[in-house]
N, C-alpha and C positions, 0 to 999 in steps of 0.2 A: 504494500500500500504506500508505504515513502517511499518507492523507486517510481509511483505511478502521479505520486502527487507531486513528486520534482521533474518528471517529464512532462507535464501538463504545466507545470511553473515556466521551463523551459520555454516552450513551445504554444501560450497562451492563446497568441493570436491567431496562430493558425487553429487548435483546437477550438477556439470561442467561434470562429466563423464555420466551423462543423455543425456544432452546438447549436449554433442560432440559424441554420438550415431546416436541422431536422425541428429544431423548436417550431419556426415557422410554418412547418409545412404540415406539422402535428393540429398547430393550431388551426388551422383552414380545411383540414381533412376533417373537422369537428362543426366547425363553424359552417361550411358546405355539407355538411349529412353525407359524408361519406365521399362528395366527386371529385375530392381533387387528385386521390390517388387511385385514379379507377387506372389500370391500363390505357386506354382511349386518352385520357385527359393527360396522361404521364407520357405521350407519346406526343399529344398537343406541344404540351412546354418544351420540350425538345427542340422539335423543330419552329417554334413561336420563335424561340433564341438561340435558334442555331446562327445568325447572323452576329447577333450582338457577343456571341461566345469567339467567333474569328476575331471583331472588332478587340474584344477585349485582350485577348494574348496578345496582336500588334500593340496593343494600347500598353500594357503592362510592361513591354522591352523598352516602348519610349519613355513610360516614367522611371522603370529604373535608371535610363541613360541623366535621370535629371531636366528630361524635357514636355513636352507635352504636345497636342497634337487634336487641332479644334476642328480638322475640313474634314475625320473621316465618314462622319454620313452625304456630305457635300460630294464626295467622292466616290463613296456605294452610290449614290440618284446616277450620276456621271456617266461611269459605269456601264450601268442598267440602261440607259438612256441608248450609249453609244451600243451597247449588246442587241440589245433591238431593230437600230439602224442598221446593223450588220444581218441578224437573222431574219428580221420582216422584210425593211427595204431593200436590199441589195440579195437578201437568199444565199447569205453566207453559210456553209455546214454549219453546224453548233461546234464541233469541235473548233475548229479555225477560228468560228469570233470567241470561245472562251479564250482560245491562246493567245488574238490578238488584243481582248480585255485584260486579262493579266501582264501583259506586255504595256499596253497603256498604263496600267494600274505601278507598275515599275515603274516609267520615265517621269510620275508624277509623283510618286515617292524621293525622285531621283532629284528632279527640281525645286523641291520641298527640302530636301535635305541639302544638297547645294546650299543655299539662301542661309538655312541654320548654321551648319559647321564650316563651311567653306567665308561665307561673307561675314560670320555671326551677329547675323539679324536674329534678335530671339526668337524663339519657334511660335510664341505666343502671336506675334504680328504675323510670322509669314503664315502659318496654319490658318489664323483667322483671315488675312489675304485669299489663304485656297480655297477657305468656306465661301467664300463671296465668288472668287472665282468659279469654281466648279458647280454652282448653282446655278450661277446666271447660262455655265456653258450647256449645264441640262436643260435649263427651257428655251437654247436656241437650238440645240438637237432634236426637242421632239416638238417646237413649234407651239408651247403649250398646251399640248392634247398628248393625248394616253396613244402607246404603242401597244397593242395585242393581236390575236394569242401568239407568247413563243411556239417555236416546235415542242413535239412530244421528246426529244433529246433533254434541253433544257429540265423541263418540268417534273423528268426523270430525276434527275441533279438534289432540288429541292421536297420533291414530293412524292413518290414512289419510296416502296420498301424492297427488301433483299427478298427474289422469289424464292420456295419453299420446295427448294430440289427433291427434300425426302419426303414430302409428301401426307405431309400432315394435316387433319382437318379440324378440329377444333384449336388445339397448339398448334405455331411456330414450330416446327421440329428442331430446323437449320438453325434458329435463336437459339434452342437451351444446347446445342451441340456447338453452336460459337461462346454459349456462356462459362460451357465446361471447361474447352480448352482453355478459355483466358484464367479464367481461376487455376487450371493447372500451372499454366505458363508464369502467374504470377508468383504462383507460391517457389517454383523453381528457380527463379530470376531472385526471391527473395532468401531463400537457400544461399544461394551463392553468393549475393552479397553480405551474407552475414558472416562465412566461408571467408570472405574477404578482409574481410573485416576483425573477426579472429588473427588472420595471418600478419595484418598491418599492426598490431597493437591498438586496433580504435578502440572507444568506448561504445560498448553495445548494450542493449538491455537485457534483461534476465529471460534464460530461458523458459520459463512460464507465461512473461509476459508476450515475449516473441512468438509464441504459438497462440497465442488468448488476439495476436492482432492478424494472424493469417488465420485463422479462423473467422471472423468477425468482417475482414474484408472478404474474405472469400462466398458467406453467409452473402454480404451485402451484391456482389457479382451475380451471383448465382438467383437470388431472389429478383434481384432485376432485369435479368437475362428473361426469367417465367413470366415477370410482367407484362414485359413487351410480346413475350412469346403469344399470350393471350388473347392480343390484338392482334396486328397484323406482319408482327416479328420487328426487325431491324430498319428500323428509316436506313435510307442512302445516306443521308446528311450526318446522321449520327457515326457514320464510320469515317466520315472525310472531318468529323472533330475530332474524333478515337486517335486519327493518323497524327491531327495537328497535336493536340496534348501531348501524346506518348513525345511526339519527333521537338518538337521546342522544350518540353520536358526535358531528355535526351540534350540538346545542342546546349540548352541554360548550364547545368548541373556539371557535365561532362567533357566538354570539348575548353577549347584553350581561348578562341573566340568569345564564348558564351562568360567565361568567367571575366575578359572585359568590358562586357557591357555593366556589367557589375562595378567591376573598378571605375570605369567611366562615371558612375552616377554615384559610386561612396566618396571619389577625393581625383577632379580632372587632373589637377597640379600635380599631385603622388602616382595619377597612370602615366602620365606624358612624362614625367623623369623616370618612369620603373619599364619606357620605350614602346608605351601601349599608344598606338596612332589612333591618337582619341578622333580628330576630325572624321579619318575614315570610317571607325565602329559609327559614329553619330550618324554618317552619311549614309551608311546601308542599313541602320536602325530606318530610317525614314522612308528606308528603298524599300525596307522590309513592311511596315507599314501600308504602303501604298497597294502593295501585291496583294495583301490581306484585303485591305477595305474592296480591292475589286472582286474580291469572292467572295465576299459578306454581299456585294452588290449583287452578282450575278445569284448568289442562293436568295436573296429577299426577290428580286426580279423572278427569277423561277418559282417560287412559293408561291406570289401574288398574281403570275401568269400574265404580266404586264408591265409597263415601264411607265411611270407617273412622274410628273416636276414636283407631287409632292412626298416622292421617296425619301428616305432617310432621315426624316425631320428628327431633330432628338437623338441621333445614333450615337454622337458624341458623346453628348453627358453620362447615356447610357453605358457606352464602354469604360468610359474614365473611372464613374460609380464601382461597374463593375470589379477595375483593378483595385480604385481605391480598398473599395470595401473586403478584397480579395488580399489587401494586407499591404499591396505597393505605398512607398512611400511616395510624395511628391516631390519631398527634396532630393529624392535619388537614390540607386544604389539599392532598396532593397523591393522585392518582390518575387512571387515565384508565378508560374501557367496554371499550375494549379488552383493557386489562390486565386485565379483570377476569374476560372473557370467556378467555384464555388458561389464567389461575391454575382458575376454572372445570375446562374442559378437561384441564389435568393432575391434578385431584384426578378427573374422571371416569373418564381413563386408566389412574388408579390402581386406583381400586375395579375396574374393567371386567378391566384385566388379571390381577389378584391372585385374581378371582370365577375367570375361567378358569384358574388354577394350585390355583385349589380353597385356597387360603388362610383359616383362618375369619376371622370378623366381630373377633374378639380380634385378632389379630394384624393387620389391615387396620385399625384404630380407632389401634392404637398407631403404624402406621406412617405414617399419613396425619398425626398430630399432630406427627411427629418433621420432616417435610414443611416444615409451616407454622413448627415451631420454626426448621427450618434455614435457610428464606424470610423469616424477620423477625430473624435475626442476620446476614444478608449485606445485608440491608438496612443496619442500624445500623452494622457494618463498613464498607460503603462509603460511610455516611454522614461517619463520623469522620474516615477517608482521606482524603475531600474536603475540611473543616475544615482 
């Protein structure tokens, strides 16, 4: 119990935004008579933020770099705008305008970041420049009026699920057989680094508790695996956020890259004497940003099965919230994809559950703010604490 109460000391913030997940979602599965956690509804919130879930990973690299980044719903409408001009008007394959939409979605990363690290115009001005920009350049793309319908390519992308090879009729069969493996795969990967871990002389935790948490996430896998299995198995979307998580997870943590963007936003002066090319990390942080928002654009475009001038409105704060609340700091240097993906999540919880209690957009806009207020003062409080 004291090895469980100084890992939870440890490691506050990341467990309090677990805590206040499942708190959340406990209280709305109450407060809805049961619909928030139906399968159907759990499959809803998924894909409702599967957009804002890409936005928020780009989002979280640029606040750990120390920076910020206001255009990218401006730049998901853009996007979507220009995806449509390619697939309606011109009868581009889907493939071809998504690679030529991410390809956009880069050079305006690219010129965004330029501006910041290269000229050092703060990002605050040039991002808020691209918000203004890339909005006006949406309603001279689509003339003001709605482009529809994508192809069935696209809407695949956002709104289809994974077919059901073995052939299952009430269950998902294909879900609880992808649920298993991942639970296997995870326990094994956690195996070995604990193996690893052992061998380096790290500090690990006790083997009771180590198996009391591979059980527990695996329980948590495996039960959500059947969830979905229930409905209509695996969204598409849901495995192209599986990719991003694990793979930015992966590059943040592990690679030699990812640990400078870290440096970049704990101390610029101490990476640039310790030889770490801050401008560059800053400049393809924004490169990396931009690829993202055009696939948050293209998934919200596909989802909606149309391309609107009033896409994206709010995307920003949405994703910022999301990192903040997900544990990033604003001054820099600290966050993680997962936190980010959580804070995500609860702010989708929120809007999702509040929608079915019939709450309007007035009172869900104040409440969500009050949210982020209370998730960046328990931040700073437990920062002082620790001081």
């Amino acid at each position: 119990m004291t090895e469980l109460k100084g890992l939870f000391s440890q490691n506050i913030r990341r467990f309090g935004m677990v805590i206040a997940l499942i708190g959340i979602a406990l209280l709305f599965q109450i407060l809805t008579g049961g619909i928030l956690l139906t399968p159907l509804n759990i499959t809803n919130i998924i894909m409702q933020n599967s957009y804002i879930i890409v936005l928020a990973i780009g989002m979280t690299l640029v606040i750990i770099t120390g920076e910020i980044d206001l255009s990218v719903g401006s730049v998901a409408a853009f996007i979507g705008a220009i995806s449509a001009y390619f697939m309606i008007s011109l009868d581009i394959s889907v493939a071809m305008a998504v690679i030529l939409s991410l390809l956009i979605g880069a050079l305006i990363g690219a010129w965004q970041g330029f501006w910041v690290a290269y000229v050092n115009v703060p990002a605050f001005i040039v991002t808020l420049a691209g918000m203004l920009i890339f909005r006006g350049l949406t309603l001279i793309v689509l003339g003001g009026r709605t482009l529809a319908p994508f192809p069935e390519g696209l809407r695949t992308l956002s709104s289809d699920f994974l077919p059901d090879v073995l052939g299952g009729q009430t269950v998902h069969l294909l879900t609880l057989l992808l649920g298993s493996i991942a639970a296997v795969l995870y326990i094994i990967n956690e195996w070995k680094l604990r193996k690893d871990y052992v061998k380096f002389n790290y500090n690990i935790i006790s083997l009771p508790l180590f198996i009391s948490k591979l059980v527990l996430i695996t329980l948590v896998i495996l039960v959500f695996s059947y969830v979905l299995a229930l409905y209509a198995g695996i969204p598409n979307v849901l495995l192209i956020l599986l990719l991003l998580i694990i793979g930015y997870s992966f590059y943040m943590n592990n690679t030699t890259t990812g640990r400078h963007i870290y440096a970049v936003g704990g101390n610029t002066h101490a990476a640039q004497l310790s030889g770490i090319k801050t401008k560059k990390v800053t400049f393809w942080v924004f490169v990396n940003m931009g690829i993202l928002s055009a696939l948050a654009g293209l998934i919200f475009a596909g989802r909606l099965n149309a391309a609107t001038p009033q896409a994206g409105n709010l995307f920003e704060l949405d994703a910022i919230a999301a990192a903040v609340i997900g544990g990033a700091s604003l001054a820099g240097g600290v966050g993680t994809v997962v936190g980010a993906v959580i804070g995500a999540l609860i702010m989708g919880v929120l809007n999702n559950g509040m929608s079915i209690l019939g709450i309007g957009i007035d009172w869900q806009q104040a409440i969500k703010g009050l949210v982020l207020l209370a998730a960046v003062a328990l931040d700073m409080i437990s920062k002082n604490k620790s001081r």
